[in-house]
C-alpha positions as CSV (number, residue, x, y, z in Angstrom):
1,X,-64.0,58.6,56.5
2,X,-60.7,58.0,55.0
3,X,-57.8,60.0,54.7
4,X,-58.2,63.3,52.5
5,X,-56.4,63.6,49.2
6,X,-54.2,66.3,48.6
7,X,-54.8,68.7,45.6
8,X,-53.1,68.5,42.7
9,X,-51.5,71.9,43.4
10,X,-50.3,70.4,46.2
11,X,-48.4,67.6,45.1
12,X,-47.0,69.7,42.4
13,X,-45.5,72.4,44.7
14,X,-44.3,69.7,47.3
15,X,-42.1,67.6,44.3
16,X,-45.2,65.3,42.8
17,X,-45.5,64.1,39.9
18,X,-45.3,66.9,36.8
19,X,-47.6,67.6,34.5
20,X,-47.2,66.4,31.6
21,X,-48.8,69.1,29.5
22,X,-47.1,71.6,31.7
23,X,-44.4,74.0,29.7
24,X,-40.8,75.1,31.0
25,X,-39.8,78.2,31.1
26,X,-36.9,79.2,28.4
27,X,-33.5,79.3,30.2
28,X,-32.3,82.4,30.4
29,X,-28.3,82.0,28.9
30,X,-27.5,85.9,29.1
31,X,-27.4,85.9,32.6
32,X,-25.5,83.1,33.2
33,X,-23.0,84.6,30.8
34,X,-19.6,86.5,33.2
35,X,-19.3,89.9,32.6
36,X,-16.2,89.6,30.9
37,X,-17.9,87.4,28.0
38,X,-20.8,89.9,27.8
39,X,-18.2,92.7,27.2
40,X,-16.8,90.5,24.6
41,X,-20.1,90.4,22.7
42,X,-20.6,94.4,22.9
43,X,-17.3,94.8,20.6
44,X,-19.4,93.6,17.7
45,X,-22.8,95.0,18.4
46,X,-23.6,98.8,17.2
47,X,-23.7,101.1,20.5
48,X,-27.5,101.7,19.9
49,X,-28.0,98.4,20.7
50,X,-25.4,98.3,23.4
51,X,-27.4,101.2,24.8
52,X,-30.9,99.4,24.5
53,X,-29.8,96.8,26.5
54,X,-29.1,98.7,29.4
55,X,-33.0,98.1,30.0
56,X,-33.1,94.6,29.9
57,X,-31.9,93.5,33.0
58,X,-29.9,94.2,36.0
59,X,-26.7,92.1,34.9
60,X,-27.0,93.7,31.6
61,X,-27.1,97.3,32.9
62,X,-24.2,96.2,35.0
63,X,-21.9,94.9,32.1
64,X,-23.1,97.8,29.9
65,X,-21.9,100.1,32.5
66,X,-18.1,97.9,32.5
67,X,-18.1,98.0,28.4
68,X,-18.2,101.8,28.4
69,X,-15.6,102.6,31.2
70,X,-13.2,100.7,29.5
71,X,-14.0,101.3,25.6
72,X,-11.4,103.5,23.8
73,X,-13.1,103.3,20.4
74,X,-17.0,104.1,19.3
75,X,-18.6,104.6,16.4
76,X,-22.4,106.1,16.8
77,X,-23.0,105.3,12.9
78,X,-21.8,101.2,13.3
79,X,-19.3,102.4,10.5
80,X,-21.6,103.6,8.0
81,X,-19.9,106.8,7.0
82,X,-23.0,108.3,5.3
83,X,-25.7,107.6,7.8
84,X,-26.7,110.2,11.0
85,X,-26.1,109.0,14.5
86,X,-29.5,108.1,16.4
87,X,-32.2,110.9,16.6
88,X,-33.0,112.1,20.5
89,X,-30.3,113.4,22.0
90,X,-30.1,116.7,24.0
91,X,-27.4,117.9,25.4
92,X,-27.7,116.5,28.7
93,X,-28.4,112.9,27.4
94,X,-25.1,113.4,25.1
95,X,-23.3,114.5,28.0
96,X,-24.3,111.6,30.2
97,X,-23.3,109.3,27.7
98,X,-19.8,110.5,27.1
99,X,-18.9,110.7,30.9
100,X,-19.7,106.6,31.0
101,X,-16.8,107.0,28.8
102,X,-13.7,108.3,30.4
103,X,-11.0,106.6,28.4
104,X,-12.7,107.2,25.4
105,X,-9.5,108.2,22.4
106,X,-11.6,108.2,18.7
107,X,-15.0,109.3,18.4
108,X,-16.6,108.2,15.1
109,X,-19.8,108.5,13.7
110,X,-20.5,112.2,14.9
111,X,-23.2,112.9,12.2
112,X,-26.0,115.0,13.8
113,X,-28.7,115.8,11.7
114,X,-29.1,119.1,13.3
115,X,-27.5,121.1,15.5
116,X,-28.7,124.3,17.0
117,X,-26.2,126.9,17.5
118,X,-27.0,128.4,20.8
119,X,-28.1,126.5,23.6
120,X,-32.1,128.0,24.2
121,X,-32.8,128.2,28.0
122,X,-36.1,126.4,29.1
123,X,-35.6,124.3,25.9
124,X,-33.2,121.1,25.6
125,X,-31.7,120.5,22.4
126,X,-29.0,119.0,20.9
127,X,-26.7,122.3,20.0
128,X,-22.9,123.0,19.3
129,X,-22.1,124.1,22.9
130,X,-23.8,121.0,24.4
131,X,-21.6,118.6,22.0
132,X,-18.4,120.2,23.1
133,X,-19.5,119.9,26.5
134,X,-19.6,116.7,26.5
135,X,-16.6,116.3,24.0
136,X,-14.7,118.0,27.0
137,X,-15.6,115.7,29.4
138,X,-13.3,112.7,27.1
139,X,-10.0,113.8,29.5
140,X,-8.0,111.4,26.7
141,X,-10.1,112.2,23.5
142,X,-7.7,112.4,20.6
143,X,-10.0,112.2,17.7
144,X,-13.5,113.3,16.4
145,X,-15.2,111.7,12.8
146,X,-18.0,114.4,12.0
147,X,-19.8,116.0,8.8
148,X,-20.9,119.6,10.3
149,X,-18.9,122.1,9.3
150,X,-19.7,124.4,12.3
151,X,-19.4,121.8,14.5
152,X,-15.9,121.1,12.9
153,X,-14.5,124.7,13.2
154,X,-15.7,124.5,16.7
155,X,-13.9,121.5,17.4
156,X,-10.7,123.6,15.9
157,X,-11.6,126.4,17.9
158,X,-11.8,124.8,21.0
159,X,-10.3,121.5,21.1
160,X,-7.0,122.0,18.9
161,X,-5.5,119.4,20.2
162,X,-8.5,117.0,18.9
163,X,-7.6,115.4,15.2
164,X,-10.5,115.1,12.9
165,X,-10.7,111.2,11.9
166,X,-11.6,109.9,8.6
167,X,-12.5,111.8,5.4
168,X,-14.8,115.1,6.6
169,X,-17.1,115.8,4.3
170,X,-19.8,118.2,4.7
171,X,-23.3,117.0,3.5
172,X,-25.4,119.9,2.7
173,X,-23.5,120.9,-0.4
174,X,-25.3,122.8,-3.0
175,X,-24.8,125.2,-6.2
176,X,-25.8,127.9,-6.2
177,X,-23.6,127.7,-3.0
178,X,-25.6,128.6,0.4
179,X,-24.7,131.4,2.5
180,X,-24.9,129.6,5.6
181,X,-22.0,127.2,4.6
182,X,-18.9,128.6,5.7
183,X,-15.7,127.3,6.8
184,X,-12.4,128.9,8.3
185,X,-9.5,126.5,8.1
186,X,-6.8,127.1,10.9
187,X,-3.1,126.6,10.3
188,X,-2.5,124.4,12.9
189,X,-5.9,122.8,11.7
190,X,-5.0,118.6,12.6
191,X,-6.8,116.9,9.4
192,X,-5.5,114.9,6.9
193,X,-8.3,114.6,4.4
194,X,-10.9,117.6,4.1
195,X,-13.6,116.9,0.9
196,X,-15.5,120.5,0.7
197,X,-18.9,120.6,-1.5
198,X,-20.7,124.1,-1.9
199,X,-18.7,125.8,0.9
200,X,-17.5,129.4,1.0
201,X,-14.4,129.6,2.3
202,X,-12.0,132.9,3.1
203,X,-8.2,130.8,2.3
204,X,-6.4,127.9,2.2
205,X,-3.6,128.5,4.2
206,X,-0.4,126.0,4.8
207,X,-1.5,122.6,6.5
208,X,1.2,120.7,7.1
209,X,-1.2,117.7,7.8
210,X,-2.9,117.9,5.0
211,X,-2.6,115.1,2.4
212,X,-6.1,115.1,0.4
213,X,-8.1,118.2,-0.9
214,X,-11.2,118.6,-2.6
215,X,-13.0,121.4,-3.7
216,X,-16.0,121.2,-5.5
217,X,-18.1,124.7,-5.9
218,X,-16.1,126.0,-3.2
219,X,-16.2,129.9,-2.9
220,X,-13.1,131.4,-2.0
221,X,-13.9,135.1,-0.3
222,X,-10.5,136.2,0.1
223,X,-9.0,138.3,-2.6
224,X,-5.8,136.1,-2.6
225,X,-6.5,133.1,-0.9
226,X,-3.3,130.9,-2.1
227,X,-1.2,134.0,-0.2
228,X,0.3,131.0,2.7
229,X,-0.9,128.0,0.7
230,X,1.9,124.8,1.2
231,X,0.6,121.7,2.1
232,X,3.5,119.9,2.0
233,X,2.1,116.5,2.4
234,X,-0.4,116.3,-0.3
235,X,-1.0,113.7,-1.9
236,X,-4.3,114.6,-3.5
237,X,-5.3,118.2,-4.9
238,X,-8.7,118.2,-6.7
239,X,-10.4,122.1,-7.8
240,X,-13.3,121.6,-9.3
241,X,-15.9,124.6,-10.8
242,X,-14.6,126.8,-7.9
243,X,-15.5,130.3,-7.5
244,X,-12.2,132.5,-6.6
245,X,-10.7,135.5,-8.0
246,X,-10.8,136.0,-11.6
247,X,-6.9,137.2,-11.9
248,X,-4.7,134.8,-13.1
249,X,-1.9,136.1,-11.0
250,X,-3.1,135.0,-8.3
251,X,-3.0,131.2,-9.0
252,X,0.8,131.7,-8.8
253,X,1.2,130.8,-5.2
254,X,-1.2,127.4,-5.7
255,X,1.0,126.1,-8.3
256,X,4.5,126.8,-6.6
257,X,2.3,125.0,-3.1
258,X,1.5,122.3,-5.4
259,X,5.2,121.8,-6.8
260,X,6.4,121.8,-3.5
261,X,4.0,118.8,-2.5
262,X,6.7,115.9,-3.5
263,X,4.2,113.0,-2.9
264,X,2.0,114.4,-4.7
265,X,-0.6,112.1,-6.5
266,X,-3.7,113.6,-8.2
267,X,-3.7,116.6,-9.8
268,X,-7.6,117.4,-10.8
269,X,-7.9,121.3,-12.2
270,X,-11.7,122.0,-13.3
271,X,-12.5,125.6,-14.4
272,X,-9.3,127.1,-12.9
273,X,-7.8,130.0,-14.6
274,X,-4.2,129.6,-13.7
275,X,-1.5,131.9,-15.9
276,X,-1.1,130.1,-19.2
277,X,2.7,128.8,-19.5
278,X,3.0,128.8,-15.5
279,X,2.9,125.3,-14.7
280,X,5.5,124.6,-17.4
281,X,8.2,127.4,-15.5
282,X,7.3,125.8,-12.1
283,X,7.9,121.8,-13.6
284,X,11.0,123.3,-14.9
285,X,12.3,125.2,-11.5
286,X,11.1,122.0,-9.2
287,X,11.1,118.7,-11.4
288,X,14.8,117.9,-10.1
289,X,14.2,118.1,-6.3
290,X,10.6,115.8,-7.3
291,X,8.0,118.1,-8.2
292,X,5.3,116.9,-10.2
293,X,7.2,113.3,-10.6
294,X,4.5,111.3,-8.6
295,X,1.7,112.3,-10.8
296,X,-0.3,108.9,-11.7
297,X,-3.6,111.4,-12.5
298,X,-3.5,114.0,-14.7
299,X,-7.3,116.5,-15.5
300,X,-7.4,119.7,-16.9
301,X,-11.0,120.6,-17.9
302,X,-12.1,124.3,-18.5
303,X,-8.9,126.1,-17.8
304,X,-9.3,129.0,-19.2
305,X,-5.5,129.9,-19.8
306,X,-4.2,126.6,-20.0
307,X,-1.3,126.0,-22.7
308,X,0.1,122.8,-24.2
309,X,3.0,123.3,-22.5
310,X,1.6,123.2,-19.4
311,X,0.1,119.5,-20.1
312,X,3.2,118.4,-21.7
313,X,5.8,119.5,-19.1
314,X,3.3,117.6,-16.4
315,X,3.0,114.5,-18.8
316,X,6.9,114.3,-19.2
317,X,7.7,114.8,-15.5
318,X,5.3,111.9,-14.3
319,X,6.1,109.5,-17.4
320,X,7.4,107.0,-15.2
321,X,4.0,106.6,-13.1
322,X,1.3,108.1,-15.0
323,X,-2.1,106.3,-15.0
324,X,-4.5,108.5,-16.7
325,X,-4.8,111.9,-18.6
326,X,-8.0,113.9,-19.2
327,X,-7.5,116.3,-21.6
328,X,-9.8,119.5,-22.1
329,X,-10.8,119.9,-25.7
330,X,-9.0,123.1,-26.0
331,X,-5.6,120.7,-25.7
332,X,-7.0,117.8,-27.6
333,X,-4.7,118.6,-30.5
334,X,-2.1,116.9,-32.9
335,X,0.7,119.3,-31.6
336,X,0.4,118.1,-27.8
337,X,1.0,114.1,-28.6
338,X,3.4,114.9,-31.6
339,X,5.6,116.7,-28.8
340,X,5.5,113.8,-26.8
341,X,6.3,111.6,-29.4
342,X,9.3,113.6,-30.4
343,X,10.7,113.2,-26.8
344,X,10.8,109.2,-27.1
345,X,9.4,108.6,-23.4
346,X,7.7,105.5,-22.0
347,X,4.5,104.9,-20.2
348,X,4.7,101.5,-18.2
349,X,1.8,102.5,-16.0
350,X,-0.7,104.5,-18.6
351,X,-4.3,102.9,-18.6
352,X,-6.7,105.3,-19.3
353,X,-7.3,108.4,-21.8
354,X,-10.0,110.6,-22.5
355,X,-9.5,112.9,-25.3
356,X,-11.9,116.4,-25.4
357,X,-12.4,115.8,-21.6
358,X,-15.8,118.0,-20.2
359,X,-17.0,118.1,-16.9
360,X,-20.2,116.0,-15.7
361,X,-21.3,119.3,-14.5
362,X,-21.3,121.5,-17.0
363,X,-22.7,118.9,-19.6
364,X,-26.0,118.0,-17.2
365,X,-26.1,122.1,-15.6
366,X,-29.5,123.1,-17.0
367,X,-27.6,127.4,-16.0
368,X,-27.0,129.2,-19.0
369,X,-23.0,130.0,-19.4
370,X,-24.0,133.8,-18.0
371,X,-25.6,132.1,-15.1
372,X,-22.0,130.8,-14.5
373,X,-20.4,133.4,-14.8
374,X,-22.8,135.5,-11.9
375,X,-22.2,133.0,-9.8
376,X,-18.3,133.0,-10.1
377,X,-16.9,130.6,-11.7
378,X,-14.5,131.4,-14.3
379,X,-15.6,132.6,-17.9
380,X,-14.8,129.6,-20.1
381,X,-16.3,128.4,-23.5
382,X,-15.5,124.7,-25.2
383,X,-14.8,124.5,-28.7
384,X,-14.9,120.6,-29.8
385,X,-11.4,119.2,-29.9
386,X,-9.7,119.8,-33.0
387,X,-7.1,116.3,-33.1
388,X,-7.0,115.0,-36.6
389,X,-6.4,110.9,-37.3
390,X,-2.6,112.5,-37.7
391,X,-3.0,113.3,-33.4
392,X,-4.5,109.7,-33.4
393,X,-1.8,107.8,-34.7
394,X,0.9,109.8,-32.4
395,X,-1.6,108.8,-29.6
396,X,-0.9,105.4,-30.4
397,X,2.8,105.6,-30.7
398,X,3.0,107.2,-27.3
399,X,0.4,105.5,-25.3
400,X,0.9,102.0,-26.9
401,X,-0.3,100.1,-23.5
402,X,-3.4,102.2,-23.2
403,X,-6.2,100.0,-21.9
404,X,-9.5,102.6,-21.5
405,X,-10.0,105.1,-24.6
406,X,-13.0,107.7,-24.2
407,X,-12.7,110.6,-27.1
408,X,-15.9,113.5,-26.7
409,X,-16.6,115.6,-29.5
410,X,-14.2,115.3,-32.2
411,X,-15.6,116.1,-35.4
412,X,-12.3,115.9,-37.2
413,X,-11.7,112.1,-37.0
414,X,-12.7,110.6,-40.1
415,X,-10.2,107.0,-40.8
416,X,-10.1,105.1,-37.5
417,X,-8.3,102.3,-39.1
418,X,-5.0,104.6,-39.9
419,X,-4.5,105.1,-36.4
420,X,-3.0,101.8,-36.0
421,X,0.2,101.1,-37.6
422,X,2.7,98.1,-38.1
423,X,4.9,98.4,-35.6
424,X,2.6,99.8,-32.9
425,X,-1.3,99.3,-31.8
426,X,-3.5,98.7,-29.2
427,X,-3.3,95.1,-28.3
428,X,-4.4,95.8,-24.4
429,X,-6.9,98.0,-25.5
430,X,-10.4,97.0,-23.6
431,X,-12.9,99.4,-23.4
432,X,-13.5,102.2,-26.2
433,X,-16.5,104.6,-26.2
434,X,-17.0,107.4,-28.9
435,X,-19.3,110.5,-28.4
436,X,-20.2,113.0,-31.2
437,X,-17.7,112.3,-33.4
438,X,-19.6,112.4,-36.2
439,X,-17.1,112.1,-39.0
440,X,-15.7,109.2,-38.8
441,X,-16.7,106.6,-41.2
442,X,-18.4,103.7,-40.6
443,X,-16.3,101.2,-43.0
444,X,-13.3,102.5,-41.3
445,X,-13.9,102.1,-38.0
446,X,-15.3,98.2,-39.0
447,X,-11.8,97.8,-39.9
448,X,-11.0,99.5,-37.2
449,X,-12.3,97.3,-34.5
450,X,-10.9,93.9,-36.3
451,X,-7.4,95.6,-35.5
452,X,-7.5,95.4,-31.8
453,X,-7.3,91.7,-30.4
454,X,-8.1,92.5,-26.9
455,X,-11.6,94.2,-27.6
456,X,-14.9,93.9,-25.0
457,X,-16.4,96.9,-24.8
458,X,-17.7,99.4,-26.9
459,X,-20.3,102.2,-26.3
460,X,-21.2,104.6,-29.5
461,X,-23.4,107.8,-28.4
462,X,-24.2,110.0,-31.5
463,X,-22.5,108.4,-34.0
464,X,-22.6,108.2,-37.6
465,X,-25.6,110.3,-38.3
466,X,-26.3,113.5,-40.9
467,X,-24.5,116.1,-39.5
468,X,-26.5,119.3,-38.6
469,X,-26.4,122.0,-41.9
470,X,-25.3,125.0,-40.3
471,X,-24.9,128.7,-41.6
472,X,-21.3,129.8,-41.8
473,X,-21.2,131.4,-38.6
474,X,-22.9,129.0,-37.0
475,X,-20.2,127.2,-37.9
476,X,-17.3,128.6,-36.9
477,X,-18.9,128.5,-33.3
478,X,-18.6,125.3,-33.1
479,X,-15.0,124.7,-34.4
480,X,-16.0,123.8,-37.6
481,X,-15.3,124.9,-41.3
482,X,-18.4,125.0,-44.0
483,X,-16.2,122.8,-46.3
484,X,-15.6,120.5,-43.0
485,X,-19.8,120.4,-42.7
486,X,-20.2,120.1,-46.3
487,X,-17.3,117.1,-47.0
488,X,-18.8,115.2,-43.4
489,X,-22.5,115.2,-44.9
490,X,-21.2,113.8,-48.5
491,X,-18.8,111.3,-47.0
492,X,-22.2,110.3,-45.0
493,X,-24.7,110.6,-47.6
494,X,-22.4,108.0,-50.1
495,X,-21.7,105.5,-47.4
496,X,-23.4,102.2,-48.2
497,X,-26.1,101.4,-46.4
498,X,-25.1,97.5,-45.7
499,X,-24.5,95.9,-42.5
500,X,-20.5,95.7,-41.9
501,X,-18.9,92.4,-41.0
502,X,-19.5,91.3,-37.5
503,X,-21.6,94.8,-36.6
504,X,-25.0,93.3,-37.3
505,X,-26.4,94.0,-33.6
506,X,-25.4,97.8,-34.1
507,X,-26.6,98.7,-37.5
508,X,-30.3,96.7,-36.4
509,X,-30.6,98.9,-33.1
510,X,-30.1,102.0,-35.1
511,X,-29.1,103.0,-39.3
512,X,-29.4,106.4,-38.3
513,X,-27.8,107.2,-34.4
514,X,-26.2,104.5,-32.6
515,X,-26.9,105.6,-29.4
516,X,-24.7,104.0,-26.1
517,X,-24.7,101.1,-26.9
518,X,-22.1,98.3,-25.0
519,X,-21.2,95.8,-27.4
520,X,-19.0,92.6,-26.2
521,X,-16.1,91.5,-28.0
522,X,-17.5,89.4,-30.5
């Protein structure tokens, strides 16, 4: 017999020839990657990934493990400031997690999205305790990004040395505002930008951090909760629809803090009944040593007190770097811009106005005004603004670079066209939107339009259309006179029905309401 053959498994394991058909196996390159590289890599990757990969292999585990002990900065949302941080973790798995971490300086992304408030024995959760627990165990943790406002008054509590990153703004804002939301700010609270939405809040007292504040159906409990306000680095002040005490006096403190704020940028006041004539005594006592001369943003909506003087004192004051104005309709009037024409200022900055200026709020709130007024907020009812086309063309003279024009509910514009004259109009004028100004006439605002060269937008809501016939009292509720109804509905009624020049597209959506439409410059 001759010689016997060897298998074919055989040859292959002792070097033979391969098999053809045979397939490699894929080369693994992350393990042949240095530690160093694969720490590299984790700097872009989001830490739930980072975290994931801990289970892949040992070498991964291993430079995981290097990539936390050195990492100084984490984010737990991979920068996404209004996602949560990954469901699952208890206290213990937090705390684990943060001791890999002991040169860990800024926390960001610390959006749970719950937190119990006790730690339950026999049960493991993620609660407020556990999380500064592990917060604790950061020996060189200098700051916290977070959302939870009981989490964030712990953190001041607790850890006042720790600064709060970022913008904080709570999440589970709401009107009515809930009981559970409350919030104590500190003195020696280390924030720089707090955005409060549906919070009731005792004070807010003197943060010398401070530089951006924004209250939005915020509930102030205290019966004077400006007593120690002075935030003397604000840059940003913004009180919108705010429930606090109904005594004007007590706004006194808030506008001498404010003055004193010399970098002051914004200046939003929604629904606040400060004491009429007070901001124009406080521009006069601090406009020398700065106060008030920063302003780029000017909004008073719903003031209950509010004077033209007020608005006008502010408007001279920040002349020089004023942006935009939003004007309640209670100020919308001839005086105010004939006063600011008298005093022969200039506006190299000014962009944007809106004339009879209302709150998104309280035009989509589906409360009643009594409603409002149970709830808090200040007792305030808008007549439409009563600016004439005399206002308009002293608008025009003062604001001559204006580039955004938004008037609301003026039913005393009638001539468009006379608001421009010779020697002054609105040749940067872009975007122009009118809302329930019903008077105006549609020839004159054709002509109009044909005066202002720099034209692309315009957007028309209730326009042009039979005015309601009202009773007399009626009325007078709304601002009006009956000869001002009665001359609006003839001027109307005789209007020739024709399509202007080069208004075709608007008169064929709608004869009767032109209704928000955006027309481009033609």
């Amino acid at each position: 017999m001759g010689p016997r053959r060897k298998s074919t498994k055989t040859q292959l394991a002792s070097g033979g020839a391969a098999n053809p058909y045979r397939l490699e196996e894929p080369k693994d390159y992350i393990n042949e990657l240095s530690h160093e590289v694969l720490c590299h890599i984790f700097r872009y990757l989001p830490m739930q990934d980072i975290m994931c990969m801990e289970c892949l292999s040992r070498k991964l585990r291993e430079a995981v493990t290097l990539y936390l002990r050195v990492v100084k900065v984490v984010d737990l949302c991979a920068s996404r400031w209004w996602e949560y941080m990954p469901s699952g973790f208890t206290d213990c798995s937090f705390l684990m997690l943060l001791k890999k971490m002991p040169d860990l300086e800024q926390l960001y992304g610390l959006h749970p999205r719950y937190l119990e408030r006790r730690r339950v024995r026999g049960y493991e959760a993620f609660s407020i305790p556990g999380v500064l627990e592990a917060l604790q165990a950061c020996p060189n943790l200098l700051g916290v990004e977070t959302s939870h406002l009981e989490l964030v008054e712990a953190i001041w509590n607790y850890m006042p040395q720790v600064h709060i990153l970022g913008k904080f703004r709570n999440r589970n804002g709401a009107f009515p505002i809930p009981p559970e939301n409350k919030l104590t700010i500190p003195i020696a609270a280390k924030i720089q930008t707090l955005h409060l939405v549906g919070v009731n809040v005792p004070e807010i007292p003197c943060v010398s951090m401070l530089r951006h504040l924004y209250l939005k159906w915020v509930r102030l409990t205290k019966p004077q909760p400006f007593k120690d306000f002075l935030c003397v680095s604000l840059r940003t002040f913004v009180m919108r629809n705010c429930a606090g005490p109904t005594n004007s006096l007590k706004y006194v403190p808030l506008v001498t803090g404010l003055a004193s704020a010399r970098n002051l940028e914004q200046l939003e006041l929604v629904r606040v009944p400060f004491l009429g004539g007070l901001i124009q005594h406080v521009v006069e006592d601090s406009w020398r040593s700065g106060g008030f001369r920063n302003l780029h943003t000017i909004v008073f909506g719903a003031c209950k007190n509010a004077l033209e003087v007020d608005l006008g004192y502010l408007i001279i004051t920040a002349a020089r770097r004023l942006h935009e104005v939003r004007i309640q309709p209670s100020l919308t009037k001839d005086g105010v811009f004939s006063a600011l024409k008298m005093a022969e200022l200039e506006f190299p900055q000014f962009e944007t106005l809106h004339l009879g200026y209302v709150d998104e709020f309280l035009l989509q709130c589906k409360m009643s005004h009594s409603e409002l007024v149970k709830y808090g907020l200040a007792d305030v009812i808008e007549n439409p603004g009563i600016i004439t086309d005399i206002g308009m063309k002293a608008v025009n003279e003062v604001f001559s670079s204006i580039k955004y024009l938004v008037i609301y509910n003026c039913p005393h514009l009638h001539n468009p066209h006379k608001w421009i004259t010779d020697h002054s109009r609105w040749s940067r004028l872009v975007d122009l939107t009118l809302v329930r100004c019903h008077a105006i006439k549609l020839e004159s605002f054709s002509q109009f339009i044909e005066l202002l060269p720099s034209l692309e937008f315009i957007s028309l809501d209730q326009m042009f259309r039979e005015p309601p016939k009202v009773s007399p009292l009626t009325a007078s509720r709304l601002g009006l006179s009956c000869s001002t109804v009665s001359r609006v509905y003839q001027e109307w009624s005789t209007t020739p029905k024709k399509n202007p020049a080069n208004l075709t597209q608007l008169w064929e959506a709608s004869e009767s309401t032109w209704a928000s439409i955006p027309v481009k410059r033609f």
